[in-house]
matplotlib code that plots the C-alpha trace (Angstrom):
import matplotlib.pyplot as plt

x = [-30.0, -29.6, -33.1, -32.4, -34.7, -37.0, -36.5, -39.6, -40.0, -40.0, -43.4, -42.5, -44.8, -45.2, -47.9, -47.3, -47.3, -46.4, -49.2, -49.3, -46.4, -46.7, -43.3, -44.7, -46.6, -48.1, -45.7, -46.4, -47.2, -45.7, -44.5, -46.3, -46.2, -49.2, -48.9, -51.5, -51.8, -53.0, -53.7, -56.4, -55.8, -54.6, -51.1, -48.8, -45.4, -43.2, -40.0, -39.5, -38.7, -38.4, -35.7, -34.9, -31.6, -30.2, -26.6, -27.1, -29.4, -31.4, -31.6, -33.9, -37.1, -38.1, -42.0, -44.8, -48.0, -51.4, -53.3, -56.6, -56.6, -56.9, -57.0, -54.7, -52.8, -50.0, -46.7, -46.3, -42.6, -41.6, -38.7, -37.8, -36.8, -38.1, -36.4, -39.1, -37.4, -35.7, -35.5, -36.7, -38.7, -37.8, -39.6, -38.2, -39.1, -37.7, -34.5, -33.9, -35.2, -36.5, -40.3, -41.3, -39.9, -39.9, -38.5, -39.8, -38.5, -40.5, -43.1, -45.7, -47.0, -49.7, -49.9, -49.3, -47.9, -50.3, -50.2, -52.1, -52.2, -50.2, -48.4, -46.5, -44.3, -46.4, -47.1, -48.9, -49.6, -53.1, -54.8, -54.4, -56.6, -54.6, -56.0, -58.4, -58.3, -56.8, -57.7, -57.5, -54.6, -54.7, -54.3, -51.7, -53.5, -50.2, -48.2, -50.6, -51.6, -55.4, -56.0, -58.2, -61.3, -63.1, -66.8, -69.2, -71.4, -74.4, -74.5, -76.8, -75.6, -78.1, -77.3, -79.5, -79.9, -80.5, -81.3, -81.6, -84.2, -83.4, -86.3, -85.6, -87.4, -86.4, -84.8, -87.2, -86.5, -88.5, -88.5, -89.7, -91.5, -89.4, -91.1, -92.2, -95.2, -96.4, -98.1, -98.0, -101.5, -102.3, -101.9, -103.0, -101.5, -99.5, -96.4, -94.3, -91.9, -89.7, -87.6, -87.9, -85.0, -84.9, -86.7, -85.4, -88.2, -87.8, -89.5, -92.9, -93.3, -96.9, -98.6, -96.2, -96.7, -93.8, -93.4, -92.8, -93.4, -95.6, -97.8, -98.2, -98.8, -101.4, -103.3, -103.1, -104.8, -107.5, -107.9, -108.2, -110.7, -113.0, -112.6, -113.3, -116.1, -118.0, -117.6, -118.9, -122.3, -122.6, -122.5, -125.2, -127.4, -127.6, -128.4, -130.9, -133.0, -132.1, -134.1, -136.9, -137.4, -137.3, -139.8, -142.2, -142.0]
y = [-172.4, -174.6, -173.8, -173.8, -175.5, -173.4, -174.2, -174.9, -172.4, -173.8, -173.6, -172.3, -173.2, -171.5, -170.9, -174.8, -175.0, -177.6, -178.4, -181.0, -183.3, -187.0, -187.7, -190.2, -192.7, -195.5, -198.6, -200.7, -197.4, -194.6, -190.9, -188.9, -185.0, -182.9, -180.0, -177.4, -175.9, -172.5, -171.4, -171.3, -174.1, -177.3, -178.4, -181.1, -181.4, -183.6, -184.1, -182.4, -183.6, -183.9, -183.8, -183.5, -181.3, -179.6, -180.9, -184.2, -186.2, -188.7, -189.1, -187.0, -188.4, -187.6, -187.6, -186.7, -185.1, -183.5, -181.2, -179.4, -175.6, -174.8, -178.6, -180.8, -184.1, -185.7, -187.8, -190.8, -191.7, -195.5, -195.1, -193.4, -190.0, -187.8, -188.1, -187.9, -185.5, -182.2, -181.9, -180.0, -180.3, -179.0, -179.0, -178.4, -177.8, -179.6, -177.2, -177.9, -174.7, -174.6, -173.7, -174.3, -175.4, -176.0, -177.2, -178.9, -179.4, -183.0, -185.2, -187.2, -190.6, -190.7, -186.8, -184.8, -181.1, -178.7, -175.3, -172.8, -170.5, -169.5, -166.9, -168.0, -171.4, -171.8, -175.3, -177.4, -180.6, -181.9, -185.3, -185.9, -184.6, -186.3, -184.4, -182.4, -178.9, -179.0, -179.6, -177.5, -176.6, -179.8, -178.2, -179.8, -179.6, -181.1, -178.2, -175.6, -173.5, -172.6, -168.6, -168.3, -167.3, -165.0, -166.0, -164.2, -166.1, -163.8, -164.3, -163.4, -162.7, -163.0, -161.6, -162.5, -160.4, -162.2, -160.8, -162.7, -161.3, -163.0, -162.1, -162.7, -161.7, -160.0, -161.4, -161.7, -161.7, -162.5, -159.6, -160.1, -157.1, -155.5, -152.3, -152.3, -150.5, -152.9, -156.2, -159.5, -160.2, -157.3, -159.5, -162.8, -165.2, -162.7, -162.7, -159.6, -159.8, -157.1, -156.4, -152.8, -152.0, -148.5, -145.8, -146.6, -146.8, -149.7, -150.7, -153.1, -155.9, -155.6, -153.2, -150.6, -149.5, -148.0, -150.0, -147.3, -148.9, -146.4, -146.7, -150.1, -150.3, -147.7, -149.4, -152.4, -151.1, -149.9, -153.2, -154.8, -152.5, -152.5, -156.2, -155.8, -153.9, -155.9, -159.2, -157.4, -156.1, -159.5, -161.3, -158.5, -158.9, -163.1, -162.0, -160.0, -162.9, -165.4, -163.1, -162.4, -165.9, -167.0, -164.6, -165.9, -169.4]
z = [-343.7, -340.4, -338.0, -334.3, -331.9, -329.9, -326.1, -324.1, -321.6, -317.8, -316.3, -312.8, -309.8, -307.1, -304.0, -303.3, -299.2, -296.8, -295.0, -292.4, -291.4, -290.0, -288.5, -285.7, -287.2, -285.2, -286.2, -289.2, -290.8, -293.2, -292.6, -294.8, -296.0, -297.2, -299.7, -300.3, -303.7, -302.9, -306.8, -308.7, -311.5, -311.3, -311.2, -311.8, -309.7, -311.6, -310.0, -306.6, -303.8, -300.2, -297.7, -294.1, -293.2, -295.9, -296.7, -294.6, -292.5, -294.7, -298.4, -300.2, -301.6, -305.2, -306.1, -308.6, -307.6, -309.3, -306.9, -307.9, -307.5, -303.4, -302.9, -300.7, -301.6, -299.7, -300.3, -299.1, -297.9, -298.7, -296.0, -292.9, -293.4, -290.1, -286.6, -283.9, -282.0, -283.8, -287.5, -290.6, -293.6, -297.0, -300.2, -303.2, -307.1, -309.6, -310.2, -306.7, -305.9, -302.4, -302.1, -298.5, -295.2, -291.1, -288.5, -285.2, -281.8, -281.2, -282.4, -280.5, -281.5, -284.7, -283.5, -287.1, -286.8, -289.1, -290.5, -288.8, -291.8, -295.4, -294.7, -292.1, -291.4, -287.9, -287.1, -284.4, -283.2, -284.3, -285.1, -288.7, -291.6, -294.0, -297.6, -295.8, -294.2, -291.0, -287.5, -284.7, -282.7, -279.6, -275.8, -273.9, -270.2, -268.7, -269.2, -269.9, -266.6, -266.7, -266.7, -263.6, -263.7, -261.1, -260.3, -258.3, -256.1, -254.5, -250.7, -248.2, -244.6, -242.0, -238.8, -236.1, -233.0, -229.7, -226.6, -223.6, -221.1, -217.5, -215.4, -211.8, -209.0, -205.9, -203.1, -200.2, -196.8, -193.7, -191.2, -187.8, -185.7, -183.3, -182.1, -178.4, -179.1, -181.5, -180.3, -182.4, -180.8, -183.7, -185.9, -186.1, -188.5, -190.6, -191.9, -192.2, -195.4, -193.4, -190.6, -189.7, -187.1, -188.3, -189.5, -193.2, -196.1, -198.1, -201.7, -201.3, -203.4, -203.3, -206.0, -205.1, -202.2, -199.5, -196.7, -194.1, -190.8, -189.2, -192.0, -192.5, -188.5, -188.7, -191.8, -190.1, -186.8, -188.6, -190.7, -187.8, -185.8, -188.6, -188.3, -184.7, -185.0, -188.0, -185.5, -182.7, -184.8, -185.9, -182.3, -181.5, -185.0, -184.0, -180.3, -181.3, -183.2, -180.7, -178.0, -180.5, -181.6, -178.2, -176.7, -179.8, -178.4]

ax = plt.figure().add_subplot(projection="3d")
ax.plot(x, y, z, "-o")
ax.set_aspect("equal")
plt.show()
């Protein structure tokens, strides 16, 4: 009896990701492709490979990798294989069954584009974290417009209330006497701050008082007679001693 050979099962591999993508290198240097094995045991990819558009482009590049269990490792390509301007990235298993891919619109000098998480193919451009987690999305400041932001600043108005206070005093004007009945000889070195031609009572500048003619002649009159009469007492009170001193001698 002939015994047929038991086939060794395929060990199928899944939960393998691209990563992060280096399709810009600085010259003198290599493209490179990270994978992310996203299981929990370590695994060997013998086999797979890499390619850019499916069905044409460059040729595909066939590797062999180990990654630890939720560990990175990358592939280094010995040729050119990435445009720097629109293309893909495919990953394949080794029964050419594809496992992961992406595509990009551009690439930027040593700027790698990285996953920004595992469930879906969103990428980014960051600085390279070649077999390390990956780095944060970069901002580009050129193109992006800044969301404004509105900041309140306390103020203080201060309103200041001036008054201007002009303070001018009345217009004077001399007035001369013009009453027949009135005699200048009255009044001995005065000056009248009025002209009376009428019978018309006008405001006094001094301590309020009207300045009604008739009664500023009769105050007047009497000033002056009481002046009159103190003189005349005086001449009399001196007159007096003279005669008494001189009928002592």
């Amino acid at each position: 009896t002939k015994t047929l050979p038991i086939p060794t099962p395929t060990l199928v591999i899944n939960k393998i990701y691209l990563s992060e993508i280096m399709a810009n290198p600085n010259t003198g240097e290599n493209e490179w492709v990270e994978l992310y094995n996203d299981n929990d045991y370590f695994v060997t990819l013998d086999n797979w490979m890499i390619d850019d558009q499916t069905g044409g482009g460059a040729t595909p590049f066939y590797f062999s990798l180990t990654i630890p269990a939720f560990s990175y490792n990358s592939v280094n390509l010995s040729k050119t294989m990435f445009n720097n301007d629109e293309d893909q990235v495919n990953l394949y298993n080794s029964n050419n069954i594809l496992q992961d891919s992406f595509e990009y619109q551009k690439s930027k000098k040593n700027i790698t584009l990285g996953r920004t998480n595992w469930e879906d193919d969103d990428f980014c451009e960051q600085n390279p974290s070649k077999n390390l987690p990956n780095n944060s999305c970069l901002i580009n400041t050129s193109t992006q417009n800044p969301t404004p932001i509105l900041t309140l600043v306390p103020t203080m108005k201060i309103i200041k209330k001036i008054t201007n206070i002009v303070i001018s005093p009345k217009p004077q004007t001399s007035y001369s006497i013009q009453n027949k009945n009135v005699s200048s000889s009255y009044f001995p070195n005065q000056t009248f701050p009025l002209s009376i031609n009428d019978k018309t009572n006008y405001e006094s500048n001094v301590l309020g008082l009207t300045s009604d003619f008739s009664t500023q002649i009769r105050h007047l009159s009497i000033i002056n007679y009481l002046s009159f009469l103190s003189m005349s007492y005086s001449f009399l009170t001196i007159g007096g001693i003279l005669a008494k001193i001189k009928r002592w001698s």
